[in-house]
N, C-alpha and C positions, 0 to 999 in steps of 0.2 A: 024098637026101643032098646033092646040089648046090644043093637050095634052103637047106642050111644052110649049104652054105660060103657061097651068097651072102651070106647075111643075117652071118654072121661078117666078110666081106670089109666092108661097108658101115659095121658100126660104127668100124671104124677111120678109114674117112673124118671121123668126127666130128671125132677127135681130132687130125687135121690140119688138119682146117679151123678150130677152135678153135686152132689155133697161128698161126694164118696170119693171124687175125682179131688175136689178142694181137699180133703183130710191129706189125702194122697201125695198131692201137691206139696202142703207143707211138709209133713214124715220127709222128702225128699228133699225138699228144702233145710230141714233142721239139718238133718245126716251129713247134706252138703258142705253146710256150714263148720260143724264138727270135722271134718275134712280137713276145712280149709285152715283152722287154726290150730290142727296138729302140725301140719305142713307149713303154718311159719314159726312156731319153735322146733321144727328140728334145723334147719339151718341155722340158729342160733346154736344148736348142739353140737353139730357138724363144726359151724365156725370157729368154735371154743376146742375141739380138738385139732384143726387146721392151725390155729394158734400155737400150740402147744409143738405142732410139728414144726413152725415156721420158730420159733424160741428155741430149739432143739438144733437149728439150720444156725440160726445165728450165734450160735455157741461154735458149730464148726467152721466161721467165718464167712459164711452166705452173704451175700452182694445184699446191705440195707438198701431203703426208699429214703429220702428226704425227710418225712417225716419221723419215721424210724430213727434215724442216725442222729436227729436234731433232738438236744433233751433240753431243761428248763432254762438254759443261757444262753438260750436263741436267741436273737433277737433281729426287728426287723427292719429294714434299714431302705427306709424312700428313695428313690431318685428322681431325677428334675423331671417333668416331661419330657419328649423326646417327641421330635417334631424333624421328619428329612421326609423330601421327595424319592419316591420308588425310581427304576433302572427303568423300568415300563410299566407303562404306558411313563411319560416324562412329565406329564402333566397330575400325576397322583402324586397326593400327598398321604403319608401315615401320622399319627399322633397315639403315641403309645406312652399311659403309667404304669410305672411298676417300681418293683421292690423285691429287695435282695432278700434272703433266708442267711440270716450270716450268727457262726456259731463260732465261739472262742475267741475272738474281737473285742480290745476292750478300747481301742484307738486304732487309727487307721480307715474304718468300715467305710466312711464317708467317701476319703479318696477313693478307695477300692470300686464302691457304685459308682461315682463318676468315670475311672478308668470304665467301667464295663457297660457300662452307659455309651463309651467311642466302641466301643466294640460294636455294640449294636447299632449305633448310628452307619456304622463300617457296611457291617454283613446288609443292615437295608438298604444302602442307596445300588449293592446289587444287587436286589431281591427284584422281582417282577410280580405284579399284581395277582398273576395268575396263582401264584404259590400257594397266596391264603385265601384263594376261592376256593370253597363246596368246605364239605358238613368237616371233615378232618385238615381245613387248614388253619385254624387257629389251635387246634394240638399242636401242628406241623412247627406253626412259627416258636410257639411255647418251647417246644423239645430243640426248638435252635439256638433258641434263648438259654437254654440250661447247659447246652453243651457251652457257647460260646463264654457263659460265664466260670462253670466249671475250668477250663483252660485257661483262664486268668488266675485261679485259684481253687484249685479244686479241693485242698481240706479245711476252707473254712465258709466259700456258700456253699448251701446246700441245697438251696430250692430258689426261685424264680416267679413270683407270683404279679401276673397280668392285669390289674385292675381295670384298664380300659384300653379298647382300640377306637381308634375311627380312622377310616382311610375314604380319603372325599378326589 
């Protein structure tokens, strides 16, 4: 009979060691937690000095972004769809919208996207399919599109924004 009360006394061990492990459990969980939402306000902290360094740059004339450089008289200026066969394969076609970033323009804008509208019709009928295959070809074509329009004009667009591709 004492071998059964032992074996009765033991299982209740379980169930307090199974509580002790839960308390446990959470304590590490809460700390965790706490962790993790110190660690996303300091890169807000961090970024607010990174700022202050990068305003600090652009006082010494550091190279702006598109958006940076463009302030409240932006504005932004459609172009027709654009619709040309690729170099290769000869049988693909592209269908690309978009819209110019255009600042300081109070007349003009319109021709200007159409000029750069042949631009792009220009550079894709040599382009080849492969260009904007895998994960960084639609940056690829984007950053081609900006140089190619910058060179038309390079102090009043300022950005290049891609609304849609399909290439069939």
């Amino acid at each position: 009979m004492a071998s059964a009360e032992a074996a009765a006394d033991k299982g209740g061990g379980g169930l307090i060691g199974f509580a002790i492990i839960t308390v446990f459990a959470l304590g590490l969980g809460a700390g965790f937690g706490f962790v993790v939402a110190n660690m996303q306000t300091a890169p807000v902290e961090i970024q607010a000095e990174a700022g202050a360094k990068d305003e600090a740059k652009e006082a010494d004339g550091a190279k702006k972004t598109a958006l940076q450089s463009a302030d409240g008289t932006a504005k932004l200026v459609a172009m027709t769809p654009i619709v040309v066969n690729l170099a290769e394969p000869q049988d693909a076609w592209i269908r690309i919208e978009a819209s110019l970033l255009v600042q300081g323009m109070d007349f003009g804008a319109d021709v200007l996207a159409g000029q750069v509208a042949e631009d792009f019709v220009a550079y894709l009928r040599t382009a080849a399919l492969s260009q904007f295959e895998g994960p960084s070809g639609f940056q690829n074509l984007r950053e081609d599109f900006i140089d190619r329009a910058r060179i038309r004009d390079p102090d009043h667009i300022k950005d290049v924004i891609v609304h849609g591709v399909v290439i069939e």
